[in-house]
N, C-alpha and C positions, 0 to 999 in steps of 0.2 A: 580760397579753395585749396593750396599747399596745404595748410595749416590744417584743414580739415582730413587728407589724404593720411598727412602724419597721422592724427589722433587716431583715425581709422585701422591703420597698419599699428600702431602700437596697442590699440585694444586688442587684437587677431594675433600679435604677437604674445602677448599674456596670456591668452586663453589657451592657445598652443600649448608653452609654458608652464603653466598650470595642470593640463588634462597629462601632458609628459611625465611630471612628477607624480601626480595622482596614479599612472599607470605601473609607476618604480614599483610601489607599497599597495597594488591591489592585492585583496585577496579573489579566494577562487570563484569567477562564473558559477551559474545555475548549470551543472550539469558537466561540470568540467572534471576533469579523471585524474587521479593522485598518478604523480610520475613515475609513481615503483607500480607496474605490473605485480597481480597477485605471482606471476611466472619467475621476473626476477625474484619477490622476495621469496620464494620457495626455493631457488639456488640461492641465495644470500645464507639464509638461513636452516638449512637440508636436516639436521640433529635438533630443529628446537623442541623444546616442551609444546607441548600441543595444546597446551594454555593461553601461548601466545598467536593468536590468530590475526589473520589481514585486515578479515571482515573490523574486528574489533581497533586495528589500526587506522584504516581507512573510516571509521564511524567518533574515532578520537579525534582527527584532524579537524571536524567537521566545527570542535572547539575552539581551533583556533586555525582561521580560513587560511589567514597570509601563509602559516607554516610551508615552507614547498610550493608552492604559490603565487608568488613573487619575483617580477619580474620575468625574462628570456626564460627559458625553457631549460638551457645550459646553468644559470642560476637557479632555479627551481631542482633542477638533480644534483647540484653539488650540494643543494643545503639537505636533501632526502638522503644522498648521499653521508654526509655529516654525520647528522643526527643518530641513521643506522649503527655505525661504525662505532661511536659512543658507547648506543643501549649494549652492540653485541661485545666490547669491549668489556662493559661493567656488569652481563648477566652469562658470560659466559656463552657466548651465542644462541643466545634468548633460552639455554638449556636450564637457568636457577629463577626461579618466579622469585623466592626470597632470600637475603644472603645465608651462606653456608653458616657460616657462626656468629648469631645474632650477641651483639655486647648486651650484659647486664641492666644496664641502664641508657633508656637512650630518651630521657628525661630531662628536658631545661626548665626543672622547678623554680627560676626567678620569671617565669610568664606566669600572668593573673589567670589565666584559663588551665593551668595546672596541666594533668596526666590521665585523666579520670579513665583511661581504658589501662591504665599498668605502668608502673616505671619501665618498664622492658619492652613496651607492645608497640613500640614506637623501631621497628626497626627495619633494614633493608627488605623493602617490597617493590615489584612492577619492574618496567624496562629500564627505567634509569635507578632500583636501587632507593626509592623515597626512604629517607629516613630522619626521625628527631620528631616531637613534638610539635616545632614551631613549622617544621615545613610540613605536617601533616593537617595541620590548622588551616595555614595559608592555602596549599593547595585548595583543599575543603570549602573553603569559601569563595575559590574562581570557579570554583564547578559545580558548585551549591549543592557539596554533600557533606555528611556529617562524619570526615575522616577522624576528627582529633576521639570521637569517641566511637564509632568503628574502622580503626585501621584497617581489619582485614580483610572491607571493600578491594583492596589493592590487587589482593593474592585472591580475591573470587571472583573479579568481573572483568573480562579482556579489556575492555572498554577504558574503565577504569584506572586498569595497570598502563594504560598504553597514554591516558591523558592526562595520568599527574606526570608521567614524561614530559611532555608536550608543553605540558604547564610550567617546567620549570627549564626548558630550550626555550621557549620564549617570553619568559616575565622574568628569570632569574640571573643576575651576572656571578652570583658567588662570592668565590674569589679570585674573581676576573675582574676585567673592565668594560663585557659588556655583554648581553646576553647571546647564547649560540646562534638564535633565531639573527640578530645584528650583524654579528662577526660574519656571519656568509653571505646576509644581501649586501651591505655594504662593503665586500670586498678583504676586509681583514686576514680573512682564511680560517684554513681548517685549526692553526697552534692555539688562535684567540679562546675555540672551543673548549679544547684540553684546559683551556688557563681559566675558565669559569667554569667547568664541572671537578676537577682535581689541581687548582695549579700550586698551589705548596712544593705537595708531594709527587707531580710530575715533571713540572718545568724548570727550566735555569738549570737544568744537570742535575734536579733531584730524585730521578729516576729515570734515565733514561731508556732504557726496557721497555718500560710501560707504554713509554710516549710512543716509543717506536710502534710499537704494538696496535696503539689507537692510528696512528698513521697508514700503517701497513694495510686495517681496515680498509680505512678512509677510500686508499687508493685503488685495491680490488673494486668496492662498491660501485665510484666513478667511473670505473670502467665497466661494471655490469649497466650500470643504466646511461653510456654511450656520451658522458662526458669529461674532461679533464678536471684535474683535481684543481688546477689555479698553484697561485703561488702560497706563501704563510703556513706554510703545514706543522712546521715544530714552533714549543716553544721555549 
C-alpha cells in the first residue's frame, strides 16, 4: 500500500509539473484582451501616422497568440512593453510607415527566388522597418502572403505592417542570441532585444545614443502599462 501512495503522489506530481510549464508558454484565452489598452497606446504613441492603427495591432497579435500573452500579467506587459519601444524606436514613433531613404539596392541576388518586384522594392516598411528580399520571402510565407512579390502589402495594410513585426519579435534572433519574443519570457531582458534587432551597431559601446534611446522607451512604456522594467536593459 506505501508503494502504491508513492506512485499515486508522483503521478499528481508530474501532472502539476507539466500543466505548470504548459501555463509558462500559453498563449491567449478565447477572449482574453491584449495588455496595451487602445487608451495607453493612444498616449504612447499621440504624433503617429494614422496608418498605424490598434484595431490593426490587436488583429496582428491574433498571428502569433503567445506574443504578450505569456505568462503573469507583469511578463505579458514588460514583453508589449518591449516590443512597443523597439517599433517607436525604429519608425520614429510609429510617425514613418517606410524609411526616410530607402538604399538603392536592397537585393540578395545569391537567393534562387531572386527580386522579381525591383532590386530596390525591397526596402524599409511597417513597424519594425522590414527590409531585404530574404526577410520579405520569409515573412511571406508565415503569414501566407505573397511579400517577396508585393512588398507594398507592408505600407498598405495595418494589419500587415504591424505582423511582419510580430513575425520577426518572435521567429527572428538576428544578430542576437535569441529572439525578442525569448529575451522577455525567459527573463534575459529588455538589452537581449536591442542585441537581435540592431546589436552590431548598437551594443558593446557601438552606439550608445541609440541604445540609450531604445531603453529610455522601454522605460516610459513599463510604466504606462503599470509594470517595472526588470533588470538586463542595455547591452
Amino acid at each position: 500500500m506505501p508503494g502504491l501512495i508513492l506512485v499515486v503522489l508522483a503521478t499528481l506530481t508530474g501532472l502539476l509539473v507539466g500543466a505548470g510549464s504548459a501555463t509558462a508558454e500559453q498563449g491567449r484565452g478565447e477572449g482574453e484582451r491584449f495588455v496595451v489598452s487602445e487608451r495607453q497606446f493612444e498616449r504612447m504613441f499621440p504624433d503617429r501616422d494614422p496608418f498605424f492603427t490598434y484595431e490593426g495591432l490587436v488583429e496582428a497579435t491574433k498571428e502569433y497568440p503567445r506574443f504578450a500573452h505569456t505568462g503573469p500579467r507583469a511578463m505579458r506587459a514588460r514583453e508589449a512593453a518591449a516590443f512597443l519601444a523597439n517599433v517607436s524606436h525604429e519608425t520614429g514613433a510609429l510617425r514613418y510607415v517606410t524609411t526616410q531613404v530607402p538604399p538603392a539596392d536592397t537585393c540578395d541576388e545569391t537567393k534562387p527566388y531572386g527580386c522579381p518586384a525591383g532590386e530596390g522594392a525591397y526596402y524599409g516598411r511597417g513597424a519594425i522597418m522590414l527590409s531585404w528580399n530574404f526577410n520579405y520571402k520569409a515573412a511571406g510565407d508565415a503569414l501566407d502572403l505573397d511579400l517577396l512579390g508585393n512588398p507594398s502589402l507592408v505600407e498598405e495594410d495595418p494589419k500587415v505592417a504591424w505582423a511582419t513585426a510580430l513575425w520577426y519579435w518572435n521567429t527572428q534572433k538576428g544578430p542576437g542570441r535569441m529572439t525578442g519574443h525569448r529575451a522577455m519570457v525567459r527573463g534575459y531582458g529588455f538589452g537581449e532585444t536591442i542585441r537581435s534587432l540592431n546589436g552590431p551597431n548598437e551594443c558593446g559601446g557601438a552606439n550608445p545614443d541609440q541604445m540609450r534611446h531604445r531603453v529610455t522607451l522601454y522605460v516610459g512604456f513599463a510604466r504606462e502599462l503599470h509594470t517595472r522594467p526588470g533588470h538586463g536593459l542595455t547591452c
